[in-house]
mmCIF file of the N, C-alpha and C atoms, coordinates in Angstrom:
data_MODEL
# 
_entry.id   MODEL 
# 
loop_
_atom_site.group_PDB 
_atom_site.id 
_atom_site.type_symbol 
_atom_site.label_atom_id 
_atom_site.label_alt_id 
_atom_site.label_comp_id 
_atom_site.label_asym_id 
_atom_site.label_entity_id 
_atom_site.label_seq_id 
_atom_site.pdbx_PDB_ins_code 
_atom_site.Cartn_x 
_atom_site.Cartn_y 
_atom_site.Cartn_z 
_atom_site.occupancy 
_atom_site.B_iso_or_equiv 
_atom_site.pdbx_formal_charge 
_atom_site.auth_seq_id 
_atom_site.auth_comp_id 
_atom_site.auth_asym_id 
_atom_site.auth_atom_id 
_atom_site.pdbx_PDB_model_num 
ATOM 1   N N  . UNK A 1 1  ? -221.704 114.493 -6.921  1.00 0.00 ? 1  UNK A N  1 
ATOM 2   C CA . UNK A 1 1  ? -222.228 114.633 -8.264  1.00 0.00 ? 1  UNK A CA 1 
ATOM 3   C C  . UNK A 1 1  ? -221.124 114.410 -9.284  1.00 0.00 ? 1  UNK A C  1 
ATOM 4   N N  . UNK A 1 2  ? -220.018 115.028 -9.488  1.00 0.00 ? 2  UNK A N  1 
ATOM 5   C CA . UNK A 1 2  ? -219.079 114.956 -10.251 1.00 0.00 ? 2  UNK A CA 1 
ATOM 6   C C  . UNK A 1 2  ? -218.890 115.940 -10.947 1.00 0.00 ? 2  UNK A C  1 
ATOM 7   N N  . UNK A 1 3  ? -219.492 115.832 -12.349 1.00 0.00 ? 3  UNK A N  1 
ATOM 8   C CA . UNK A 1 3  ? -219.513 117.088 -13.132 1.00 0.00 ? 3  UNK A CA 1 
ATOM 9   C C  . UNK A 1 3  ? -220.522 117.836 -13.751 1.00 0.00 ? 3  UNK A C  1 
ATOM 10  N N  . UNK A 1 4  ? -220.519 118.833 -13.729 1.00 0.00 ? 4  UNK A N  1 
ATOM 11  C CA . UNK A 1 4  ? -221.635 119.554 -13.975 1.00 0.00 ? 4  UNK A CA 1 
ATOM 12  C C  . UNK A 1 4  ? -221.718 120.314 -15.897 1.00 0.00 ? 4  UNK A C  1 
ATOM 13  N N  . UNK A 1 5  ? -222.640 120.257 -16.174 1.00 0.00 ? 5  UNK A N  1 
ATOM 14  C CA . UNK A 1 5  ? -222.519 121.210 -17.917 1.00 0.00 ? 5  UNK A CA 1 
ATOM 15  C C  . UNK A 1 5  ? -222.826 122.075 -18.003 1.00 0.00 ? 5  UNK A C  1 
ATOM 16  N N  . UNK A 1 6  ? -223.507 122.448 -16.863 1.00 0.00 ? 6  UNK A N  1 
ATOM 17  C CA . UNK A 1 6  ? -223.817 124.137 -16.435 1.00 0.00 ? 6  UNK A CA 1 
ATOM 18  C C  . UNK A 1 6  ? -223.243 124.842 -17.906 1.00 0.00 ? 6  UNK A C  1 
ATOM 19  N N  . UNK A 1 7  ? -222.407 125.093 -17.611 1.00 0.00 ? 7  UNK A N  1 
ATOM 20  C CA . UNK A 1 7  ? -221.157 125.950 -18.420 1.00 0.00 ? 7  UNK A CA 1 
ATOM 21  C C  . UNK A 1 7  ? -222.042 126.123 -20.057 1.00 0.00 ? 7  UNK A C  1 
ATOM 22  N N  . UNK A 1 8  ? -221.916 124.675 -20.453 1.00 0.00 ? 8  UNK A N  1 
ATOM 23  C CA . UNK A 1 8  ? -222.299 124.285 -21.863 1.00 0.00 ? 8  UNK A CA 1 
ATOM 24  C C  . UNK A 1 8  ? -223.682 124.874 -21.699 1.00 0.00 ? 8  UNK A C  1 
ATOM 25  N N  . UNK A 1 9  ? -224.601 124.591 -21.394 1.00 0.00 ? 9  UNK A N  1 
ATOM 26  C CA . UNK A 1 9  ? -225.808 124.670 -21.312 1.00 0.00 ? 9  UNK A CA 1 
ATOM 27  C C  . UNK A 1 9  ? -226.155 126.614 -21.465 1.00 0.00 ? 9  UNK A C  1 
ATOM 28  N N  . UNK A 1 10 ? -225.337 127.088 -20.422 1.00 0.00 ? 10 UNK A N  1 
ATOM 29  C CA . UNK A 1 10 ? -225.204 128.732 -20.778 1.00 0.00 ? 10 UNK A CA 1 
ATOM 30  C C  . UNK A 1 10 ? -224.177 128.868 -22.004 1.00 0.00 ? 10 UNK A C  1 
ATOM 31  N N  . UNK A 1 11 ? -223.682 128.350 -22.719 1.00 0.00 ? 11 UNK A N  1 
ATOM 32  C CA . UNK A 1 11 ? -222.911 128.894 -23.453 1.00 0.00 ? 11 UNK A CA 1 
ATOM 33  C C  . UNK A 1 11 ? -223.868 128.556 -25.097 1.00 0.00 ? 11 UNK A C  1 
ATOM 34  N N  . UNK A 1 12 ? -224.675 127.669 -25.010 1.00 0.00 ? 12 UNK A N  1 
ATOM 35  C CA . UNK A 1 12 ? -225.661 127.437 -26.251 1.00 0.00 ? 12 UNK A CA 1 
ATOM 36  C C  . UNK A 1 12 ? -226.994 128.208 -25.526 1.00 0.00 ? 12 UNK A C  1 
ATOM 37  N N  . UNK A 1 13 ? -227.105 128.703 -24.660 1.00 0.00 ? 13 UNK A N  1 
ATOM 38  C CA . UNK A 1 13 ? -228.192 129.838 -24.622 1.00 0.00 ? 13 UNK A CA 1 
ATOM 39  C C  . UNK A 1 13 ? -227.595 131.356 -25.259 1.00 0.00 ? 13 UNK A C  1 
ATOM 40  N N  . UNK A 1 14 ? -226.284 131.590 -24.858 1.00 0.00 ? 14 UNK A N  1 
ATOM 41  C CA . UNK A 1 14 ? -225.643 132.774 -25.619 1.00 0.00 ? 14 UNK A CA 1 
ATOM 42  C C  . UNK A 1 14 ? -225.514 132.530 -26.920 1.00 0.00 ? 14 UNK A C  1 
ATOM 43  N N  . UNK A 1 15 ? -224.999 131.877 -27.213 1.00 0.00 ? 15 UNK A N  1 
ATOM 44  C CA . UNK A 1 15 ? -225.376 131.199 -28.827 1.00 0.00 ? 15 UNK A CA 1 
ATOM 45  C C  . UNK A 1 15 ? -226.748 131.077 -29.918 1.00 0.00 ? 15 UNK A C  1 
ATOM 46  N N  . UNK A 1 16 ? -227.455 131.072 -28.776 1.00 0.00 ? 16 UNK A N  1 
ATOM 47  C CA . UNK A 1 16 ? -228.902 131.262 -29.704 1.00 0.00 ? 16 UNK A CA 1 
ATOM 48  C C  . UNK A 1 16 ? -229.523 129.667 -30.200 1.00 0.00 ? 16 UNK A C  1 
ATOM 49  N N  . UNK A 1 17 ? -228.453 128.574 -29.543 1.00 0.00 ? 17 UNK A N  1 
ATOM 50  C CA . UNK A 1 17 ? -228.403 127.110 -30.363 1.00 0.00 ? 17 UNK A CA 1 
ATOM 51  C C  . UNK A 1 17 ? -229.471 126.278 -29.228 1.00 0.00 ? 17 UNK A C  1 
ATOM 52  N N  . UNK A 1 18 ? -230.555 125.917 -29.591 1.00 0.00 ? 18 UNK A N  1 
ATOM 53  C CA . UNK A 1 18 ? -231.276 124.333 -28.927 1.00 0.00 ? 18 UNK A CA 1 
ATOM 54  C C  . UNK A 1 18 ? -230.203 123.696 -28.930 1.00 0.00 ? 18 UNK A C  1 
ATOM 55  N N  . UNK A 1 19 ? -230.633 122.025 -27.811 1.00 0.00 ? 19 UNK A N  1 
ATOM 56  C CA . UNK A 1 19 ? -229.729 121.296 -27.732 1.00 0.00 ? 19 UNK A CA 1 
ATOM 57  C C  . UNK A 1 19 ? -229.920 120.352 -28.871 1.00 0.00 ? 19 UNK A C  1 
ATOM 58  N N  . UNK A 1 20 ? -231.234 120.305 -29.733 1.00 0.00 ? 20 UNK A N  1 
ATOM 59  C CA . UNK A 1 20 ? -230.956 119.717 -31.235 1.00 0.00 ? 20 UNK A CA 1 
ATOM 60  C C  . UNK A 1 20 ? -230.219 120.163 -31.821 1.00 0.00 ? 20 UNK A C  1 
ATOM 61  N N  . UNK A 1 21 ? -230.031 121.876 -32.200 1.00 0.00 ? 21 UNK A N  1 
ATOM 62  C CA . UNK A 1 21 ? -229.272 122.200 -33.039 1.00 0.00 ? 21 UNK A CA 1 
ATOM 63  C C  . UNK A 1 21 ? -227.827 121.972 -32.808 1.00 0.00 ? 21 UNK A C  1 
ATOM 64  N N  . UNK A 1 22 ? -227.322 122.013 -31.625 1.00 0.00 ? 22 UNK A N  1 
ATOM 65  C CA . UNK A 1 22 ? -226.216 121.692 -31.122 1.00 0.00 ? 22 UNK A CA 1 
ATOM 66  C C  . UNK A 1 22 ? -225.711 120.234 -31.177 1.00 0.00 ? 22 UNK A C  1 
ATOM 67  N N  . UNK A 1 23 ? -226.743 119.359 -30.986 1.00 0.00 ? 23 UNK A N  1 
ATOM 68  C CA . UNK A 1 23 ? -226.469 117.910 -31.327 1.00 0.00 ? 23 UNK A CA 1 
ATOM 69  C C  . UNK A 1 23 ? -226.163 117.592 -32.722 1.00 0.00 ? 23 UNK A C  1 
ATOM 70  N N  . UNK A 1 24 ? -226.515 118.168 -33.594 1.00 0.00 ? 24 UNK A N  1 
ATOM 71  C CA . UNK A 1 24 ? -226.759 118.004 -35.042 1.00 0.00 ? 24 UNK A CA 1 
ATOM 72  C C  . UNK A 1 24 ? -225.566 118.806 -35.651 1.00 0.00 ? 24 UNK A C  1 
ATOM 73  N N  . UNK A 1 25 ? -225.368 120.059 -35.428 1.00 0.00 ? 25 UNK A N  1 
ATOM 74  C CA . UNK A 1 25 ? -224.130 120.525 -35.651 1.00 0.00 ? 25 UNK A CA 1 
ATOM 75  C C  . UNK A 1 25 ? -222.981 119.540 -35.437 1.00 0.00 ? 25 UNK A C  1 
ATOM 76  N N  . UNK A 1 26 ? -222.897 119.002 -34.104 1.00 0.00 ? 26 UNK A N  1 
ATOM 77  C CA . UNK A 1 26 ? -221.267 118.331 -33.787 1.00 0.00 ? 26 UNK A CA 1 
ATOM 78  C C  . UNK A 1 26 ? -221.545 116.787 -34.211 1.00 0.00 ? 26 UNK A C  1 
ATOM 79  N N  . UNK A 1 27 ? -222.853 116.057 -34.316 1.00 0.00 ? 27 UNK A N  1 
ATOM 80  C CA . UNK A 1 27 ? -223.082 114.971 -34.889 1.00 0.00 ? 27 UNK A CA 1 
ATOM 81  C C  . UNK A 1 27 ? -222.424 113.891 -33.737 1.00 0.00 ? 27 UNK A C  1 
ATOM 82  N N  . UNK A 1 28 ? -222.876 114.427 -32.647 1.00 0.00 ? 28 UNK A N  1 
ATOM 83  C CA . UNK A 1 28 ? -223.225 113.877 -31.591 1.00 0.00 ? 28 UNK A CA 1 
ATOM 84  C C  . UNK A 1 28 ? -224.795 112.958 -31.551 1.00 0.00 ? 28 UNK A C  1 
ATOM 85  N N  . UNK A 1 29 ? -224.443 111.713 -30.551 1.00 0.00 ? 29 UNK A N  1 
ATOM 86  C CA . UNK A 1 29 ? -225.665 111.320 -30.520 1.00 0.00 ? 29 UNK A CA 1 
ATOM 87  C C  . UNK A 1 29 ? -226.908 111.547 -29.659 1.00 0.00 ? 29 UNK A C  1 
ATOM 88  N N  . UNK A 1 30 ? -227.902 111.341 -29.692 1.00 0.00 ? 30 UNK A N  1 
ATOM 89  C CA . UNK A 1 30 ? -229.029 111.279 -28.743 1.00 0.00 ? 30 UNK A CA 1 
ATOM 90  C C  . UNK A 1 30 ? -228.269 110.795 -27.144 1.00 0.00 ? 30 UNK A C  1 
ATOM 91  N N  . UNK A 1 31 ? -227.650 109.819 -27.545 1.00 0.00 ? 31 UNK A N  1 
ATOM 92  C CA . UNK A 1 31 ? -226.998 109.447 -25.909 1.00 0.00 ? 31 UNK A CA 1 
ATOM 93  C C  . UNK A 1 31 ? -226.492 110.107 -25.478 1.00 0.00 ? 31 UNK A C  1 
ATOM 94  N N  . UNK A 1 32 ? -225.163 110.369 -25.883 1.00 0.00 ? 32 UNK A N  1 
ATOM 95  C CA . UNK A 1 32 ? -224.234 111.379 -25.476 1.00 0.00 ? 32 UNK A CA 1 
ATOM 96  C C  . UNK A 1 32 ? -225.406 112.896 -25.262 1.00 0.00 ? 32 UNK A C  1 
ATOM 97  N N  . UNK A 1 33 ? -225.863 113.385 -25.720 1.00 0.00 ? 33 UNK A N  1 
ATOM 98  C CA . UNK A 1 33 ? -226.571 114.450 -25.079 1.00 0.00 ? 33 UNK A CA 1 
ATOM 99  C C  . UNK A 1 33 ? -227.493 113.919 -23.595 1.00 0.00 ? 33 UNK A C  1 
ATOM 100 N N  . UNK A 1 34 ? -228.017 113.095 -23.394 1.00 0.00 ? 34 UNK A N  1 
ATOM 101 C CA . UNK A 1 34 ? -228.724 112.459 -22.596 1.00 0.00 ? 34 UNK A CA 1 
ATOM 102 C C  . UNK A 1 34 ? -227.859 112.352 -21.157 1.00 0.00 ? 34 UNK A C  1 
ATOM 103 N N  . UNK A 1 35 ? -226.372 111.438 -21.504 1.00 0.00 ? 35 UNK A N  1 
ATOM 104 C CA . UNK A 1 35 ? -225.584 111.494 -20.429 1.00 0.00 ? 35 UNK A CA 1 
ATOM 105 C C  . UNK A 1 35 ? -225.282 112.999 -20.262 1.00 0.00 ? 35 UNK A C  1 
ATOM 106 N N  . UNK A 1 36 ? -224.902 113.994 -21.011 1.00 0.00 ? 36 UNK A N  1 
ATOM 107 C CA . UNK A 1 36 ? -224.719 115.387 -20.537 1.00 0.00 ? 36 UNK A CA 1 
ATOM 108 C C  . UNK A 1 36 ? -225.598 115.753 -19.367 1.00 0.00 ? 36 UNK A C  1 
ATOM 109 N N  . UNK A 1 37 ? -227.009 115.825 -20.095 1.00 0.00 ? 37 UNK A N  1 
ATOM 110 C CA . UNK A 1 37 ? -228.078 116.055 -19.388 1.00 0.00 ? 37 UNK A CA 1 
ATOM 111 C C  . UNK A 1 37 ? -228.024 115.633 -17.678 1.00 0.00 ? 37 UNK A C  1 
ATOM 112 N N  . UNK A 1 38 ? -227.481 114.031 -17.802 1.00 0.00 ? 38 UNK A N  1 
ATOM 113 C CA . UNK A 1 38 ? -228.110 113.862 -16.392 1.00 0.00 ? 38 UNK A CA 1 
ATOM 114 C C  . UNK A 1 38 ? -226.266 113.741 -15.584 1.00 0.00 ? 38 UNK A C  1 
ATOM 115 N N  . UNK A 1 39 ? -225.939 114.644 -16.043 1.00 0.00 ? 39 UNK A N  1 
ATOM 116 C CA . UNK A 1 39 ? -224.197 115.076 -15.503 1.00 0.00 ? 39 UNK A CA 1 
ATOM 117 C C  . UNK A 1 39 ? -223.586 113.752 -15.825 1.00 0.00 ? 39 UNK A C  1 
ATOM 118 N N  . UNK A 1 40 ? -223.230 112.768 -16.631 1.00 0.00 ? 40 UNK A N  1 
ATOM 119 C CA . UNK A 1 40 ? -222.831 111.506 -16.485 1.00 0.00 ? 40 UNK A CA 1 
ATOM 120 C C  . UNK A 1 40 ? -221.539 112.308 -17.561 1.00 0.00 ? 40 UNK A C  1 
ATOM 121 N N  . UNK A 1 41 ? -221.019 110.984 -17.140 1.00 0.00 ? 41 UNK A N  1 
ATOM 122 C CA . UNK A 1 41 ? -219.544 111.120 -18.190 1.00 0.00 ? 41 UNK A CA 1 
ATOM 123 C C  . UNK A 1 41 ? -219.742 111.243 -19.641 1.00 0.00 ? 41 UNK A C  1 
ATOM 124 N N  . UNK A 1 42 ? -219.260 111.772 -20.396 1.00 0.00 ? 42 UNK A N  1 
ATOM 125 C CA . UNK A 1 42 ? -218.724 111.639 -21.948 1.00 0.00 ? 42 UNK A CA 1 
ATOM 126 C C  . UNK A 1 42 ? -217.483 111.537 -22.769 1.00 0.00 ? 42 UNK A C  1 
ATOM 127 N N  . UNK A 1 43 ? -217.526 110.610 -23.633 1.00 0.00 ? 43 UNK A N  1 
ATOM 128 C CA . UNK A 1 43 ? -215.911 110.685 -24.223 1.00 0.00 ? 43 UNK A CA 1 
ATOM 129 C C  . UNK A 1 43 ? -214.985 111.612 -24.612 1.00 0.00 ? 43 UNK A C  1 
ATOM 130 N N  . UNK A 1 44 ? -214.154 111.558 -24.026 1.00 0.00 ? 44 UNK A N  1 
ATOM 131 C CA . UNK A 1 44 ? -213.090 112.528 -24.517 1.00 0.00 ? 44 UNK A CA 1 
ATOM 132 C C  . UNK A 1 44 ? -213.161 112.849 -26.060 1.00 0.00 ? 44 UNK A C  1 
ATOM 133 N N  . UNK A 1 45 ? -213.892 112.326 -26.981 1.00 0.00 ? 45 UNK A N  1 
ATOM 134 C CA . UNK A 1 45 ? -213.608 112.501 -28.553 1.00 0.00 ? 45 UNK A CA 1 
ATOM 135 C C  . UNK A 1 45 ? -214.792 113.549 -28.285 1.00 0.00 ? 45 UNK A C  1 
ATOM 136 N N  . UNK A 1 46 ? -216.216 113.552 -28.010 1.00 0.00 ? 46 UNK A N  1 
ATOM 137 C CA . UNK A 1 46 ? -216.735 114.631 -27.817 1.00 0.00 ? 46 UNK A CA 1 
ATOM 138 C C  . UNK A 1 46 ? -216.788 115.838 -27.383 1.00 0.00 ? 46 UNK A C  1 
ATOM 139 N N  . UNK A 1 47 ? -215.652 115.102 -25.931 1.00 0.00 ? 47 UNK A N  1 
ATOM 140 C CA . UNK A 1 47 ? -215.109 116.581 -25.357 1.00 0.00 ? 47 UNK A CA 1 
ATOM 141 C C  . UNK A 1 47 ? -214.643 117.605 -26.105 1.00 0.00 ? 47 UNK A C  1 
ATOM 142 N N  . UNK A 1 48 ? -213.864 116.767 -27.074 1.00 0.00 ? 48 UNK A N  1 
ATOM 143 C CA . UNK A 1 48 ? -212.695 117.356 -28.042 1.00 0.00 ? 48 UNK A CA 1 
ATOM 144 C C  . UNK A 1 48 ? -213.941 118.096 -29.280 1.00 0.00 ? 48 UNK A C  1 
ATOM 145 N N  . UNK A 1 49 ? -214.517 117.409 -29.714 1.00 0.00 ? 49 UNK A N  1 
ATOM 146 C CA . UNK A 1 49 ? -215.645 118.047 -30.781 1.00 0.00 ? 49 UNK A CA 1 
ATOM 147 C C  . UNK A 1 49 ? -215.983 119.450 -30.162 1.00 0.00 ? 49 UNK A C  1 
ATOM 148 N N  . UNK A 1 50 ? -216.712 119.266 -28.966 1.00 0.00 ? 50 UNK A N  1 
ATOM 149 C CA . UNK A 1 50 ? -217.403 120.320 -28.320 1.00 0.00 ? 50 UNK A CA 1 
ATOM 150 C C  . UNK A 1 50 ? -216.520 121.543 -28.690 1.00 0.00 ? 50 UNK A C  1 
ATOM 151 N N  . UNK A 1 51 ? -214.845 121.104 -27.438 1.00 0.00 ? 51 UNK A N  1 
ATOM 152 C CA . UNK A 1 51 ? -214.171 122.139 -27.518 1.00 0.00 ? 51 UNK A CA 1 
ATOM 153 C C  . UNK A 1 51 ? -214.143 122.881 -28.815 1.00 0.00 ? 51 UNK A C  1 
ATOM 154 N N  . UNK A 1 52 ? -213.281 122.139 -29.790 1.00 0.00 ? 52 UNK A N  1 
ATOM 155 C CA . UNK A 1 52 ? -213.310 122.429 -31.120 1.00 0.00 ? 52 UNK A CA 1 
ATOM 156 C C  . UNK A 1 52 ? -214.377 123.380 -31.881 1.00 0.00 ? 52 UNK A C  1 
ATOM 157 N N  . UNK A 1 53 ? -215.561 123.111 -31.995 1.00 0.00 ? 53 UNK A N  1 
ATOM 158 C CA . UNK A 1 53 ? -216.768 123.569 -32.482 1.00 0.00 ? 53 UNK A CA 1 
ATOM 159 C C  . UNK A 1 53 ? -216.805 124.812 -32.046 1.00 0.00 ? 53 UNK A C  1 
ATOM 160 N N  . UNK A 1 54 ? -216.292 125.267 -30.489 1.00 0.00 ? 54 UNK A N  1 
ATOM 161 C CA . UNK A 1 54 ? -216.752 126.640 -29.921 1.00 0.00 ? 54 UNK A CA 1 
ATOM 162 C C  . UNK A 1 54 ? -215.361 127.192 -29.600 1.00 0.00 ? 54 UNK A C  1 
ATOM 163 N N  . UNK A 1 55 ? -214.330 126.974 -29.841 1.00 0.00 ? 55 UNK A N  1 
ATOM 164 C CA . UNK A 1 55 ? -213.452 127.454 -29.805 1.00 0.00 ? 55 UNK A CA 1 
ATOM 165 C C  . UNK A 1 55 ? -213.121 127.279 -28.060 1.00 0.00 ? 55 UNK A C  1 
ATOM 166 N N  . UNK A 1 56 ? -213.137 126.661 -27.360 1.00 0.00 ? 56 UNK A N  1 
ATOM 167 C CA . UNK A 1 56 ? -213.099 126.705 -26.096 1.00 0.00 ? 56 UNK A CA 1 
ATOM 168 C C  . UNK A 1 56 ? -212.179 126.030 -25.163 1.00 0.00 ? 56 UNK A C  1 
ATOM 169 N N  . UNK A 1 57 ? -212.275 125.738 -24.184 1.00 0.00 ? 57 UNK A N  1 
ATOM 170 C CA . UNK A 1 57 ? -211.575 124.389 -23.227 1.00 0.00 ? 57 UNK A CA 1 
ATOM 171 C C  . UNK A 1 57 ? -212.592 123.969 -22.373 1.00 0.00 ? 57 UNK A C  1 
ATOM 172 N N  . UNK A 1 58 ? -211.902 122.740 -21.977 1.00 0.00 ? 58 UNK A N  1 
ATOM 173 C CA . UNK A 1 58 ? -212.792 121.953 -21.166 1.00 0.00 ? 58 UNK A CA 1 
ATOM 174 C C  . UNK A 1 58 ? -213.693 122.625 -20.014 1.00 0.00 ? 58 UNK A C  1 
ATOM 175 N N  . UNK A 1 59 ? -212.762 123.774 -19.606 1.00 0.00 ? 59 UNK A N  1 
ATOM 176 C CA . UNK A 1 59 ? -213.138 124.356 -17.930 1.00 0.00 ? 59 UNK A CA 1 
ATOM 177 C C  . UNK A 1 59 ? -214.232 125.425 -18.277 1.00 0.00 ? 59 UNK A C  1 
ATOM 178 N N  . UNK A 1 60 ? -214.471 125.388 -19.766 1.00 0.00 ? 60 UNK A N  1 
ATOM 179 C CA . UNK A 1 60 ? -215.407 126.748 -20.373 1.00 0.00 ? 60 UNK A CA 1 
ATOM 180 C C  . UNK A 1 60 ? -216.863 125.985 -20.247 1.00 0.00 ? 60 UNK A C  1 
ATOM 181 N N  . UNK A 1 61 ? -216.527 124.639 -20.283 1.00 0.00 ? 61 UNK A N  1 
ATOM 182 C CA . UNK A 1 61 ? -217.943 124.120 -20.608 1.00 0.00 ? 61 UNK A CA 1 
ATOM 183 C C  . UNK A 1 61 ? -218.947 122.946 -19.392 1.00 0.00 ? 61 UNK A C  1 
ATOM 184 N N  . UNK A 1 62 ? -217.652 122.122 -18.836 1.00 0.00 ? 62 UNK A N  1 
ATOM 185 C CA . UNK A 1 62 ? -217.629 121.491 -17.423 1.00 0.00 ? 62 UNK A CA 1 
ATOM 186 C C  . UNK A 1 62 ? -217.016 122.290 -16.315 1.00 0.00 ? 62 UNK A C  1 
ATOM 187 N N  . UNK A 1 63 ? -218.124 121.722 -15.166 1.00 0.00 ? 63 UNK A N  1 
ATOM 188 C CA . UNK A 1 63 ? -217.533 122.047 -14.166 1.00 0.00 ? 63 UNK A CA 1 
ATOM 189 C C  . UNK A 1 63 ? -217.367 121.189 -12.720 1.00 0.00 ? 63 UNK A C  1 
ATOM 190 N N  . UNK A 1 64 ? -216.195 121.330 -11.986 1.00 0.00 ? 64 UNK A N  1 
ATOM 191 C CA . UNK A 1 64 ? -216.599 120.031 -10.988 1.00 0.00 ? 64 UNK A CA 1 
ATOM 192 C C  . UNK A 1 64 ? -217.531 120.672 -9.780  1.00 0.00 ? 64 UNK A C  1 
ATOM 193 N N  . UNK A 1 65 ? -218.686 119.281 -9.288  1.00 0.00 ? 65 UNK A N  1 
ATOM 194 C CA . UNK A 1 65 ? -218.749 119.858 -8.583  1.00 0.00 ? 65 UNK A CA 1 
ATOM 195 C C  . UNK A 1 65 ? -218.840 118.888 -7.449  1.00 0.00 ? 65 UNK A C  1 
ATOM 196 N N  . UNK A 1 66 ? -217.910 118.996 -6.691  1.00 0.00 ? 66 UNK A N  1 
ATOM 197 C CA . UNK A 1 66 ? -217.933 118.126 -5.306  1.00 0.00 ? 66 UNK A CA 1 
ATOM 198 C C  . UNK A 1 66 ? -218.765 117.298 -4.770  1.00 0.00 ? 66 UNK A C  1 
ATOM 199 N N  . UNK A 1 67 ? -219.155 116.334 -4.301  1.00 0.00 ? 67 UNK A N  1 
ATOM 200 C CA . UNK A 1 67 ? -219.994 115.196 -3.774  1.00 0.00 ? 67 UNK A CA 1 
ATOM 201 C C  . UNK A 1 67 ? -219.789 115.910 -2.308  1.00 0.00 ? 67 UNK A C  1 
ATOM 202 N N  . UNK A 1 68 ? -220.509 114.751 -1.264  1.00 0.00 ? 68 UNK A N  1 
ATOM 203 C CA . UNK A 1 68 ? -220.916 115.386 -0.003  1.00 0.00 ? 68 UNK A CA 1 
ATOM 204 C C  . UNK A 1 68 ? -219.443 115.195 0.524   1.00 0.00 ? 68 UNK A C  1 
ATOM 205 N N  . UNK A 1 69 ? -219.317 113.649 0.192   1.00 0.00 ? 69 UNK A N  1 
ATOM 206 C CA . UNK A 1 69 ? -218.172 112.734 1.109   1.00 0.00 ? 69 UNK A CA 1 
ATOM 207 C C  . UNK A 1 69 ? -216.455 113.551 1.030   1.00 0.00 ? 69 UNK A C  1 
ATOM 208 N N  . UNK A 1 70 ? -216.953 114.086 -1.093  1.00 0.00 ? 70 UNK A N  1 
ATOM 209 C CA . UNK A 1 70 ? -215.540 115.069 -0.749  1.00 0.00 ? 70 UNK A CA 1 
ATOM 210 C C  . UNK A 1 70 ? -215.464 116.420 0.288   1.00 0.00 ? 70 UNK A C  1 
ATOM 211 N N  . UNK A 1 71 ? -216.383 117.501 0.268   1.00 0.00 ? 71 UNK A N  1 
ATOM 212 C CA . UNK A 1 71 ? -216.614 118.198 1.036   1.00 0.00 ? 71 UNK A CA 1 
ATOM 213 C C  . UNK A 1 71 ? -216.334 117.984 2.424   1.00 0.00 ? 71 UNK A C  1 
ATOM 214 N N  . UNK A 1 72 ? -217.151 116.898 2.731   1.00 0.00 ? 72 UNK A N  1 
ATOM 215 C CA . UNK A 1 72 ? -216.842 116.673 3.974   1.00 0.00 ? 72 UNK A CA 1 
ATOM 216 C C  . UNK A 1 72 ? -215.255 116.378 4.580   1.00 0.00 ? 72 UNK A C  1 
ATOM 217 N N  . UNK A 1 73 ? -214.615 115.425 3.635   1.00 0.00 ? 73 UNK A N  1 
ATOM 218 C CA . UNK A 1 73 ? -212.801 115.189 3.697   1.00 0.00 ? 73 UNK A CA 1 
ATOM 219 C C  . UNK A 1 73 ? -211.997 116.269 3.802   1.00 0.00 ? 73 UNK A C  1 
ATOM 220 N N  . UNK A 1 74 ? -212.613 117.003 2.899   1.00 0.00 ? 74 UNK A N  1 
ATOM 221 C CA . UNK A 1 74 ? -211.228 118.656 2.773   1.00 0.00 ? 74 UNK A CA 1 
ATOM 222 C C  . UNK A 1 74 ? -210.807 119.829 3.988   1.00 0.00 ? 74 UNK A C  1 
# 
């Protein structure tokens, strides 16, 4: 899989924020929420927004999560 937003996703439920309101706040686009959604990559400039916006780091909001093939290697 790669990465997961888990994190984000609970951290705008503690927040009280939809993912509109959250999109609209950081002025993020429809895409970029979309790739969140389906775990895909996002730019580091958003990363950086996100962080920024919530006071946070990366590891507060992503998380990795291993594919089969890595699991299986380690």
């Amino acid at each position: 899989m790669g990465f997961s937003y888990k994190p984000l996703w609970l951290l705008l439920v503690d927040k009280g924020l939809s993912k509109t309101e959250f999109r609209e706040a950081l002025g993020i686009g429809t895409n970029q929420l979309a790739k969140m959604g389906k775990g895909e990559y996002i730019s580091m400039e958003t990363l950086d927004k996100i962080c920024s916006h919530f006071g946070v780091q990366p590891n507060d909001i992503i998380e990795h999560v291993p594919n089969d093939k890595e699991t299986a290697e380690a």
